[in-house]
N, C-alpha and C positions, 0 to 999 in steps of 0.2 A: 230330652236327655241331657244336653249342655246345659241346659236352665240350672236343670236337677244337679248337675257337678258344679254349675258355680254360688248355686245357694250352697251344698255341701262345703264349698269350700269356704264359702263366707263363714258358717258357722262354726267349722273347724278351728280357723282363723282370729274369730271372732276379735279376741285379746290381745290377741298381737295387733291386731290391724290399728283397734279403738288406742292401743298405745305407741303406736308409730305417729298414727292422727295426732295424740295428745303433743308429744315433741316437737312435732310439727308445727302444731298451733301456737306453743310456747315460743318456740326459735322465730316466728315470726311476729307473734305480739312484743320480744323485746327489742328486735330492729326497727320495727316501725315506732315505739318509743322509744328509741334511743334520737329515731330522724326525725319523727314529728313532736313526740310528746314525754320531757319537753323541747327537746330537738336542739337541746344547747349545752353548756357546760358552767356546771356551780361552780362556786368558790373553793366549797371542798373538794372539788375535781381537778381544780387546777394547784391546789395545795398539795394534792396526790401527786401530780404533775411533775413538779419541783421536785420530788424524791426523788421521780423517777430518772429524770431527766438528770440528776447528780450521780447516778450510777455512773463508775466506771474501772478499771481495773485496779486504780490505788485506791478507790475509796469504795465501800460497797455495805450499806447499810443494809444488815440482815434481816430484821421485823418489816414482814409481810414480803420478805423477798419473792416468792411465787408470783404474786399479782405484780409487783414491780420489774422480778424480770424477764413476764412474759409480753408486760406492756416498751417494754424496751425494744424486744426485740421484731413486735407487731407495728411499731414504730420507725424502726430501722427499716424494715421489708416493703412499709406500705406509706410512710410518710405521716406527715400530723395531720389529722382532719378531726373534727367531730366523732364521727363515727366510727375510726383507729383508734381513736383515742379511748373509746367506751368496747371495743372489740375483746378483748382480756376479759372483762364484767360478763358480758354476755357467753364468752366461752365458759367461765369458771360457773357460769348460770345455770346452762345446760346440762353440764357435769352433775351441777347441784339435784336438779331436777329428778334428774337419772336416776342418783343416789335415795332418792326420796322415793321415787316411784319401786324399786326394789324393796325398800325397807318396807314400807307400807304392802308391796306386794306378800312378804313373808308373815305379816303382822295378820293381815285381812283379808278375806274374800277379795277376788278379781272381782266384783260388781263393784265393791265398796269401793274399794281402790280408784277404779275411775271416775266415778262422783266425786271422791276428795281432791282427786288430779284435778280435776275438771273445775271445781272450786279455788283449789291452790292458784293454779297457771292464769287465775284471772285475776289473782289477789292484788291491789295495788301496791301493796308491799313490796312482794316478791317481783314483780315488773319490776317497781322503782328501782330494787339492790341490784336488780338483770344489768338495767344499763346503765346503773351509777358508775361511772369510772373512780370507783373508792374500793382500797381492800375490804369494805362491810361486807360484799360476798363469801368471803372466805369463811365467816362464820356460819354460815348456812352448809355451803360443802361439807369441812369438817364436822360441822355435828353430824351430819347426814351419813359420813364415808364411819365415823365411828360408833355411830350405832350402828349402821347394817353391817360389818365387819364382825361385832361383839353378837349381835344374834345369829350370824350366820354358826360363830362359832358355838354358841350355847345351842342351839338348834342341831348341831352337829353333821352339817354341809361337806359333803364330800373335798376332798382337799384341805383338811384341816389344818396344815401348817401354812398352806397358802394364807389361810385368813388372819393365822395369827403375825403373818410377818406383814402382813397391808394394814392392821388394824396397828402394830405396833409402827410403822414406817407413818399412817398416820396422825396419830398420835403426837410424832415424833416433829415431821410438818407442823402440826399442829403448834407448837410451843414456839414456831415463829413470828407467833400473834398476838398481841396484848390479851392479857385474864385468861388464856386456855389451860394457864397452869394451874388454876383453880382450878376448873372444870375438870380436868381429867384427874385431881389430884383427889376432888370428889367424888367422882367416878370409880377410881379404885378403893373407895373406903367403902363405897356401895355395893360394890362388888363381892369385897370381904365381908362385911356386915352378912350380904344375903345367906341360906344355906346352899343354894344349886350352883351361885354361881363360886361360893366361895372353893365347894367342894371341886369345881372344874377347875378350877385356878392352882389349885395345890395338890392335886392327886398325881402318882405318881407318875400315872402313864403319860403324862405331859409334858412333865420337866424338859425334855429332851425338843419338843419343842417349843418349848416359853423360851428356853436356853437362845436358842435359833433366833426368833421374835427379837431378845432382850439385846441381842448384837446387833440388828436390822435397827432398831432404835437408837442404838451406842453410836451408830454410823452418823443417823440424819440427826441426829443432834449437837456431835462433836461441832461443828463450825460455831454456831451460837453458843454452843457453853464455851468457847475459847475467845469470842469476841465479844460475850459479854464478861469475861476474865480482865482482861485488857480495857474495856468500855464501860464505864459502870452508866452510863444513858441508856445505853440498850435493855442494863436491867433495870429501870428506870419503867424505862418506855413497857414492856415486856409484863410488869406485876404492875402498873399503873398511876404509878407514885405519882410520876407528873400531872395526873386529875387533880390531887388531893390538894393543893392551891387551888383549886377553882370549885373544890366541893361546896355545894350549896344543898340540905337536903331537901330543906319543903321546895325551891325553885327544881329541882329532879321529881318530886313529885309531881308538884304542878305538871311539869312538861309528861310525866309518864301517862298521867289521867286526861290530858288533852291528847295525846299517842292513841288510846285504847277507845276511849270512853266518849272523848266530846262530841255535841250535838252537830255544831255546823263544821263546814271545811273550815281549817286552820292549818298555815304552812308553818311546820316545825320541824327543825334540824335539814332543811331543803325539801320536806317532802310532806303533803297533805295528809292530815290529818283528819279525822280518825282512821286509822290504818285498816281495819274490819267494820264491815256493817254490823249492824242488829243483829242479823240473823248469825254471820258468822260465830257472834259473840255471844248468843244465846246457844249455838251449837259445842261452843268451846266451854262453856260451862259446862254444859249435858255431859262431857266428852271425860271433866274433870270429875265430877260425881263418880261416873263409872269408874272411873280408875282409884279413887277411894275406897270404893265398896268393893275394886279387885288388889286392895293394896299389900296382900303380899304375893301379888304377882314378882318377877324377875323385871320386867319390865314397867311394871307402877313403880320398882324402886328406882329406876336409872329416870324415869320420866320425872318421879318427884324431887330428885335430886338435883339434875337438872334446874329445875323451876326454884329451887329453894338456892341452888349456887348464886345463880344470875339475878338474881334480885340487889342485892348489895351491887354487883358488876351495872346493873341499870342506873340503881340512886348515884353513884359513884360520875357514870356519864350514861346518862339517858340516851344518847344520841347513840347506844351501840344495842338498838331493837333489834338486830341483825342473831345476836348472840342466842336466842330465845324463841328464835324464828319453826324452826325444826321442830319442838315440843307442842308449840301449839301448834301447828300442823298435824303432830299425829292424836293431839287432843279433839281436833276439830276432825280428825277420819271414825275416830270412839265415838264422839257424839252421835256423826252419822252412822253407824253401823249403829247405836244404839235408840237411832230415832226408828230406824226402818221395823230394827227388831220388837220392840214396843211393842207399834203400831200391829205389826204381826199377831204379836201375842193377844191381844185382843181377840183379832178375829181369826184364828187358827183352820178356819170349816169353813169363812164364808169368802165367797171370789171377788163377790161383790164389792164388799170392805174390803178386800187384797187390794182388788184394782184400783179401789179410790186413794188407797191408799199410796199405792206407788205411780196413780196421776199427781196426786199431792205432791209425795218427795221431789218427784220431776219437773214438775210447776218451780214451787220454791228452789232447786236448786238450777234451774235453768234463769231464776229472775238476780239470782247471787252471781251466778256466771255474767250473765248479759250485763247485771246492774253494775258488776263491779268493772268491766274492762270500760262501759260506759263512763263510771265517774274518774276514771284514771283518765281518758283520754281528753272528756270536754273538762277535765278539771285543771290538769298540767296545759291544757292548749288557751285555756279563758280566765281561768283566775289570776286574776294581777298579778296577787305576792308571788305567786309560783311560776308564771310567765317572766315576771320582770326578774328572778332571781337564776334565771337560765340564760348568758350569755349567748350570742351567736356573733360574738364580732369575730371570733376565729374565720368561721364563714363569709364575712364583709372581706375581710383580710385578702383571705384567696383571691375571691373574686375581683377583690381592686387587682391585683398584683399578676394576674391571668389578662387583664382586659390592658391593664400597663404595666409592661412586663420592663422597666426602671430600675436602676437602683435606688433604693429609697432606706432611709435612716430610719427608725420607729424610734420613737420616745413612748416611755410607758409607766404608768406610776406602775408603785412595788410591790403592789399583790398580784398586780397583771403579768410582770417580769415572766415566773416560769413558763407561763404558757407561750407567749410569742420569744423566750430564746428556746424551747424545744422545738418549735417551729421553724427557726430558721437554723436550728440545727440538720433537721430532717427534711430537709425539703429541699428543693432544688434554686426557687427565688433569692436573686442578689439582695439581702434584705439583711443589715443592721439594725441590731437590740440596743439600744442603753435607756436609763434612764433620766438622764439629762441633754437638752437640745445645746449645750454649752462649745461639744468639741464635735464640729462639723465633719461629716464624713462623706456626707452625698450632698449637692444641692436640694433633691428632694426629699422634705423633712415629713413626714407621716405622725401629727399628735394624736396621743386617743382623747378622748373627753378626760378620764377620771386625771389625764397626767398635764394639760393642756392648761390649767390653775396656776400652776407651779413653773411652765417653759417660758423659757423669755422669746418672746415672739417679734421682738423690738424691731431686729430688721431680716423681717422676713415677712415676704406675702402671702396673703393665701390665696389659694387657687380654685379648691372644691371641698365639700363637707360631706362625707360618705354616713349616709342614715340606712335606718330601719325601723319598720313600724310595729316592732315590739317592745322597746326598752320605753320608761318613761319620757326619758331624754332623748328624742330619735336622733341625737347626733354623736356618733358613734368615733369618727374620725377626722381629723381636721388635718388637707393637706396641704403644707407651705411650701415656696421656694424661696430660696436666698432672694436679696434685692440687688 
């Protein structure tokens, strides 16, 4: 009789459980790559760093403030490490996820859904942006939080003014991020263009609350449209101008087709390449047929629109695949819900061909699953370019300064700066930042290697050379005293 209530229950359960599981799996595949794989921090992390770490009450840079001032305040509470430092990412990941696993829950069957979950959460993509300490997260969230927001509302979801005040609140967020103002600017011509949705949009019984919405919007936007009044970098930075010096098209080409398409691992923009298998990429095909063949759906126009925005926003800087992420995602849940339904249709009567069939999908999508958390993890832990382009002297640092616990002076060349003065900002170690070993402050002087070229070492000894057996050059720090 207990057996019999807890299969019932299992079954009852079923969905909820397989997506409690799925979060679960996520929240802990992107900590363990944040620690192990690649278990250090890029240069664009530490670039991110410097904003962040320049926050403060007279000066406060608004583009991508969410990710900045939640990495501030994650910083302040828990100190600088590796892992705080990438904490924000992985939260804004989760978030992300969430948002996906809804959207696709309204779009698709629960079975479908968790097969593409299940796919997605081991993408290496989607890992990588989890724990990159860079706002490219934010473009995954927002697409995510503004399309389930828009279908909930065309769907006609209980709480309708609810939807439209989170859908407009973000939106509103949204336009803190470089190129969103495309995107959504595209969005609402799409919107108009269509018939259902346009008609939702402007009929009457809504006005009262789009009205509602258009204030909720008015609010979270006022601060940037007055600081980029005042700042004209921000709307600089904001519609992208400052790429447009460095625009190269065939070189964004090049870089998009080694993204998608190339054959071996290639580390580009910090992150291994090609970003989807085969399979995946034969599925996101399959995924896009169907959505042509259903192309005046509501939703083939926001997916094609979508796709057709970001293309320019790619060549422009390639390095923002982030932006793009969430379409093909739900390209690659079509495919799949179009692979299984196919196959189906074939054999409609016979069990036999059912069953092989959905041993097959389970096959393949279990070797996509496995294959792909496999090539994220020995790929970012073994491949040189991508090992060697993952810092851990942050980690050296600590641990020197835990084992001698000194005043010590850090010299540091100037790409390295933000991360070690956010450090010894947040942190409790007696530890000076400058850049030059010229004006003494401690007798013991701490060089890193990249700043160590450049210090006058004249009179001064050295004591110890702090390594690790990942960087090319295992000598990471070199510590002197006065003579």
């Amino acid at each position: 009789m207990n057996q019999k209530a807890i299969n019932s229950f299992i079954y009852k359960w079923r969905y909820a459980i397989g997506y409690t599981v799925l979060v679960i799996i996520f929240a802990a595949a992107i900590a363990l790559a944040g620690l192990y794989a690649p278990g250090g921090l890029t240069q664009s992390e530490i670039n991110t760093l410097a904003i962040t770490n320049s926050l403060s009450k007279d000066s406060v840079n608004l583009v991508n403030i969410p990710f900045h001032g939640l990495q501030l305040l994650v910083l302040k509470l828990l100190g600088v490490s590796v892992l705080t430092i990438k904490i924000p990412a992985m939260i804004f990941a989760i978030a992300s996820i969430v948002a996906i696993f809804f959207l696709l829950k309204r779009w698709f069957k629960p079975s479908i859904t968790i097969l593409s979950m299940l796919i997605m959460a081991t993408t290496s993509q989607l890992i990588f942006l989890a724990q990159s300490a860079t706002p490219q997260i934010l473009y995954v969230l927002y697409s995510a939080l503004i399309i389930l927001f828009s279908s909930l509302i065309l769907q006609k979801a209980q709480k309708p003014l609810l939807w439209k005040i989170l859908l407009a609140v973000s939106v509103g967020i949204s336009l803190y991020t470089p190129f969103f103002i495309y995107i959504n600017t595209c969005l609402f011509i799409t919107a108009l263009i269509h018939p259902r949705t346009r008609y939702h949009i402007l009929r009457k019984s809504q006005r009262i609350n789009w009205l509602i919405a258009l204030c909720a919007f008015a609010l979270v936007v006022a601060p940037i449209v007055y600081m980029s009044l005042s700042n004209i970098d921000i709307i600089s930075q904001l519609i992208g101008l400052n790429y447009l010096s460095s625009f190269d098209p065939l070189g964004s080409i090049k870089t998009l087709f080694q993204t998608y398409f190339w054959t071996s691992p290639i580390l580009v923009n910090d992150q291994i390449a090609p970003i989807f298998d085969f399979a995946s990429v034969f599925i996101i095909i399959l995924g896009g047929i169907t959505l042509f063949i259903n192309r005046y759906t509501a939703r083939s126009y926001v997916i094609t629109a979508w796709l057709i925005i970001t293309l320019p926003i790619l060549l422009i800087n390639p390095g923002y695949v982030a932006v793009i992420m969430v379409p093909l995602f739900i390209l690659l849940t079509l495919g799949t819900e179009t692979l299984l339904n196919e196959w189906y249709k074939l054999f409609p009567r016979n069990p036999y061909a059912r069953a092989i069939g959905l041993i097959s999908a389970v096959a393949l999508i279990s070797v996509m699953v496995f294959g792909g958390a496999d090539r994220y993890m020995n790929g970012y832990r073994h491949m040189p370019e991508a090992v060697n382009n993952s810092s851990i002297d942050l980690t050296l640092l600590s641990k020197h300064l835990v084992k001698y616990p000194a005043k010590v002076q850090l010299i540091a060349a100037d790409d390295e700066l933000p991360l070690y003065q956010t450090f010894a900002r947040f942190n409790d170690h007696d530890i000076i930042v400058a850049t030059s070993s010229e004006a003494r402050e401690s007798t013991n002087i701490l060089i890193t290697a990249a700043a160590r070229e450049s210090a006058n070492t004249n009179d001064l000894e050295i004591v110890s050379i702090i390594t690790n057996d990942r960087a090319s050059d295992g000598d990471r720090f070199y510590l002197y005293k006065a003579k």
